[in-house]
C-alpha positions in Angstrom: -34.5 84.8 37.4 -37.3 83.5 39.9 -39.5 85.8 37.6 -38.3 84.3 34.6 -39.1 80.7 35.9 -42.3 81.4 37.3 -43.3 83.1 33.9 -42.3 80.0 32.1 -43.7 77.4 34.7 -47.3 79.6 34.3 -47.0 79.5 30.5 -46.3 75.6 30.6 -49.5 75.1 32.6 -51.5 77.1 30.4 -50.5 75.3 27.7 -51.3 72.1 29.1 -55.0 73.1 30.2 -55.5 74.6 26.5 -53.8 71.7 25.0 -56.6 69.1 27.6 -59.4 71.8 26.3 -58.4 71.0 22.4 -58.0 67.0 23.3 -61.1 66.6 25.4 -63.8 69.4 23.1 -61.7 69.2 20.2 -60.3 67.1 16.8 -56.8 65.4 17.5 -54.1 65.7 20.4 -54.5 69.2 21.6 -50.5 69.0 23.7 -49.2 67.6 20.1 -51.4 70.5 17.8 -49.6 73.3 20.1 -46.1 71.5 19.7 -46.8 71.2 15.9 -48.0 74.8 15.4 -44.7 75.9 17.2 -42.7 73.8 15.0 -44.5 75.1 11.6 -44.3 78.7 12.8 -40.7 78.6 12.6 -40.6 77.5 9.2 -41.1 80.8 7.1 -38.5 82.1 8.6 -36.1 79.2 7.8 -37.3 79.6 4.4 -36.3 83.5 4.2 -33.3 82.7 6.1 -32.7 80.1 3.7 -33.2 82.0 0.8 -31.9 85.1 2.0 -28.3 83.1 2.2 -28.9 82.0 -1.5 -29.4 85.6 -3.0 -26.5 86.9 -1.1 -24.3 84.2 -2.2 -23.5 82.8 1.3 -25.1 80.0 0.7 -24.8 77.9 -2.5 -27.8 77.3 -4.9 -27.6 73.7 -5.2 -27.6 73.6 -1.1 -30.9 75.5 -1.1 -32.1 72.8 -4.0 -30.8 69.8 -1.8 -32.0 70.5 1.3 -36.1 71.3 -0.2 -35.5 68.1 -1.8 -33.9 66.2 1.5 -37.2 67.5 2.9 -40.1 67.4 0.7 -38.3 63.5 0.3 -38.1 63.0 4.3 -41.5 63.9 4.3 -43.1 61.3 1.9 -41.0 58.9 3.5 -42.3 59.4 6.7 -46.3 59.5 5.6 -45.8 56.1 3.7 -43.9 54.4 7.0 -46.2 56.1 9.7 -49.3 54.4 7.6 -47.3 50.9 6.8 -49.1 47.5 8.5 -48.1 44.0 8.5 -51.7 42.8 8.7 -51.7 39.0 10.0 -54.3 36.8 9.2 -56.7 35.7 11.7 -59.4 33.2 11.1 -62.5 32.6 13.6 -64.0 29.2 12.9 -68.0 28.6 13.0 -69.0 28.3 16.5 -72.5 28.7 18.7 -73.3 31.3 20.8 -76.3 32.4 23.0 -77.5 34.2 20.1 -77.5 31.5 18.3 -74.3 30.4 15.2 -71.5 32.4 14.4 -70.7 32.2 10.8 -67.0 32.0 10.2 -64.7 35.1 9.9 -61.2 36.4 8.6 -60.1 39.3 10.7 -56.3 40.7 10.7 -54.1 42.1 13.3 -52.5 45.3 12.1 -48.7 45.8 13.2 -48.1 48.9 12.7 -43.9 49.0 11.1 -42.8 52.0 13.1 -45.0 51.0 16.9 -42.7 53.0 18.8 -43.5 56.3 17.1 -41.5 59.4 18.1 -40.5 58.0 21.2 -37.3 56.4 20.9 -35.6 60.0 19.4 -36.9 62.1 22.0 -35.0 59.7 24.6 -32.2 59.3 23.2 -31.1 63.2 22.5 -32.5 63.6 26.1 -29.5 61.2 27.3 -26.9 62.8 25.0 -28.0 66.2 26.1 -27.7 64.7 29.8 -23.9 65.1 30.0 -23.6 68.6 28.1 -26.3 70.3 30.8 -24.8 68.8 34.1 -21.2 70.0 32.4 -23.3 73.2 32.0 -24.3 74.1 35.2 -21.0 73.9 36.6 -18.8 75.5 33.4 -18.1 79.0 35.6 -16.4 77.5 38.4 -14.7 74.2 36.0 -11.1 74.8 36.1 -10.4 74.4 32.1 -6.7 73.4 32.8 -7.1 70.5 35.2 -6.9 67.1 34.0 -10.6 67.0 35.1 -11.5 70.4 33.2 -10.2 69.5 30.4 -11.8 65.9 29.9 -15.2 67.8 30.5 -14.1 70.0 27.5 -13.1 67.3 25.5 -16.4 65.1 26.3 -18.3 68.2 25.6 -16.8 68.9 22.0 -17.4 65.0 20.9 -20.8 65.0 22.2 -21.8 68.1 20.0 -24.5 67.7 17.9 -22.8 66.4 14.3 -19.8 65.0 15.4 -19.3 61.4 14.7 -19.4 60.1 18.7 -22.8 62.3 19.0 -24.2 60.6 15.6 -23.3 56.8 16.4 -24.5 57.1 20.1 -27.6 58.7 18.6 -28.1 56.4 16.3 -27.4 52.8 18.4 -30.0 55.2 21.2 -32.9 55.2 18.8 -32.8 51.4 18.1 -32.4 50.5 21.5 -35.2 52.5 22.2 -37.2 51.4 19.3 -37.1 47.7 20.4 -37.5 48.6 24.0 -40.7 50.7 23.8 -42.1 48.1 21.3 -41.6 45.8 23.8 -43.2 47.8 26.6 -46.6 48.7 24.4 -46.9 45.2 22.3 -47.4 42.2 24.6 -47.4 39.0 22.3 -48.2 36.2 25.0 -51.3 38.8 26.0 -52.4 38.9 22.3 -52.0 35.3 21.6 -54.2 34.6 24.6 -56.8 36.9 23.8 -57.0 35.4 20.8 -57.7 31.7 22.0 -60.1 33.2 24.3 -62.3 34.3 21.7 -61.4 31.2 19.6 -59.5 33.1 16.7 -55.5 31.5 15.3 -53.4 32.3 12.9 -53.1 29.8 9.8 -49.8 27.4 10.4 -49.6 28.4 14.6 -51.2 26.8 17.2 -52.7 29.0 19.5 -51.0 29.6 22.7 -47.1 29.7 22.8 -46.7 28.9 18.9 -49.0 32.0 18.4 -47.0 34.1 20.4 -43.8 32.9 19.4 -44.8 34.0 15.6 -46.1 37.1 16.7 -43.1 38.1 18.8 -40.8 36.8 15.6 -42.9 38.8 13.0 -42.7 42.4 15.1 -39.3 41.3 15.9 -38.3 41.9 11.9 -40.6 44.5 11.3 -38.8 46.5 14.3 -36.0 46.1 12.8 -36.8 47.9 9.4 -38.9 50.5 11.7 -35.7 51.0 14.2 -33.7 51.7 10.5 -35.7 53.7 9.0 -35.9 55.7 12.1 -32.3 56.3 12.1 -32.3 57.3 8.9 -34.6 59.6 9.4 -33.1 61.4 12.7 -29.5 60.9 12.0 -29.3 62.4 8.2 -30.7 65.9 8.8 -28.1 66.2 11.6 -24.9 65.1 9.3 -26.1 67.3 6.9 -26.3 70.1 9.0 -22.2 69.1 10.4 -21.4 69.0 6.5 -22.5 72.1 5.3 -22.7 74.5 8.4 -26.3 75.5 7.4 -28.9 75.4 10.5 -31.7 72.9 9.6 -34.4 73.8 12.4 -36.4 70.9 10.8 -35.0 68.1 12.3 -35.9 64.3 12.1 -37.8 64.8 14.9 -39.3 67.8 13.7 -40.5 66.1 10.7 -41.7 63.1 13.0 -43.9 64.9 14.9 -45.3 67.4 12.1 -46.5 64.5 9.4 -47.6 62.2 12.7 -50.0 65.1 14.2 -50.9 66.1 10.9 -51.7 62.3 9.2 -53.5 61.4 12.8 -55.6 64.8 12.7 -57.0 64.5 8.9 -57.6 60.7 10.0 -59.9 61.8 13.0 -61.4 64.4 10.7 -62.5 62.2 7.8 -64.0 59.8 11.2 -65.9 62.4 12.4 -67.0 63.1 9.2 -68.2 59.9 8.6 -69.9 59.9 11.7 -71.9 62.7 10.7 -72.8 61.3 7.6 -73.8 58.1 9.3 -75.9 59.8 11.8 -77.3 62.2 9.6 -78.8 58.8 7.3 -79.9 57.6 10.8 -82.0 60.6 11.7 -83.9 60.4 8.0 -84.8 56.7 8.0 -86.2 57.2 11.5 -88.4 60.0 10.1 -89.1 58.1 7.3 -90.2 55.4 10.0 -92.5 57.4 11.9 -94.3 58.7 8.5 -95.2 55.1 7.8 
């Protein structure tokens, strides 16, 4: 056992140095890249598994339709979501500066509809997982026939993954944490100051508190559809899984973090791209510069 944990505890580090080499000489999150990959390897053999079940007749053709369609669908869902703003309006009147006027600008402050990103699913399965590991660790010497046992049997079996208990305490978990960690990350009295600072409102608030009072109304809304949509998300692939007995290894979370990593990687590839191009046009007027 010590062997075993000092294995794992080695591979864990090494994955987080080759995960800071990918981030820091790299193109996205390298931590998130390795936990994708692992994720995606797993999928062909889900698929044969899957498939495997439908040519034996264990597992019924219109299941193997309904869950690629539950997915591909799942999927879409998430990429239009994950990319959804509520873009507010910000107007900068014409003001003087060192450098002379400043013309007048609109600008817009993007709110994104799902802020807290994965985050509020990983926490709450951590907390419903909570109970089942401490019963864990002390199932061999739990005396099943006690009152005591037996509640820890019975707490364990409602707190599977798929009963109802397991699926409503996951669900009210993930709004909790949606509005909590949106909370945490979004500060509206910060923004609204920053704003005045640099002379920017909102058409129909004042700056100041009636700024930040709108700000903290329109993410309160948009939280709301985020934290549903969420739950939708995370909580269907699990019932479906309890009503048909079929392992779904690509779970709401799964599908979270694949299409998150993988939208947030082609978006800093089509940047750096664009960089190129830019300084590529750069170099060539320069030398078209020193000619003259």
């Amino acid at each position: 056992r010590i062997g075993a944990v000092l294995s794992l505890e080695g591979g864990t580090k090494f994955l987080l140095w080759l995960g800071e080499q990918i981030t820091s000489r790299g193109i996205g999150n390298g931590v998130s890249l390795i936990i994708m990959a692992g994720i995606v390897a797993q999928f062909p053999t889900f698929a044969s598994n899957l498939f495997e079940g439908g040519r034996t007749g264990s597992i019924s053709a219109g299941i193997i339709v309904f869950f690629i369609a539950m997915v591909i669908g799942l999927i879409l869902l998430i990429s239009f979501v994950e990319r959804a703003q509520r873009r507010l309006l910000v107007q900068y009147p014409k003001r003087a500066t060192q450098r002379g006027m400043v013309q007048a600008d609109n600008q817009y402050l993007p709110l994104k509809l799902n802020t807290a990103g994965v985050i509020p699913p990983i926490f709450a399965s951590s907390l419903l997982l909570l109970p089942l590991t401490i019963s864990n660790f002390g199932s061999n010497s739990l005396d099943t026939e006690s009152t005591f046992g037996s509640a820890i049997v019975t707490l364990n079996q409602k707190l599977a993954p798929g009963q109802p208990i397991y699926l409503s305490l996951y669900a009210i978990g993930i709004i909790f944490f949606c509005f909590f960690y949106t909370a945490v990350v979004f500060n509206p009295e910060e923004t609204a100051d920053n704003l005045k600072k640099n002379g920017g409102f909102i058409p129909g608030s004042r700056p100041g508190k009636r700024t930040s009072d709108y700000l903290e109304y329109v993410l309160t809304r948009i939280t709301v559809v985020g934290a549903i949509y969420l739950t939708f998300v995370c909580v269907l692939p699990e019932y479906v899984i309890r009503q048909t007995g079929v392992p779904l290894f690509l779970g709401g979370t799964s599908l979270l973090i694949v299409v998150n990593v993988t939208v947030d990687t082609i978006t800093q590839i089509q940047s750096h791209l664009f960089a190129h191009q830019y300084d590529n046009l750069i170099k060539k007027a320069k030398l078209k510069g020193r000619k003259r």
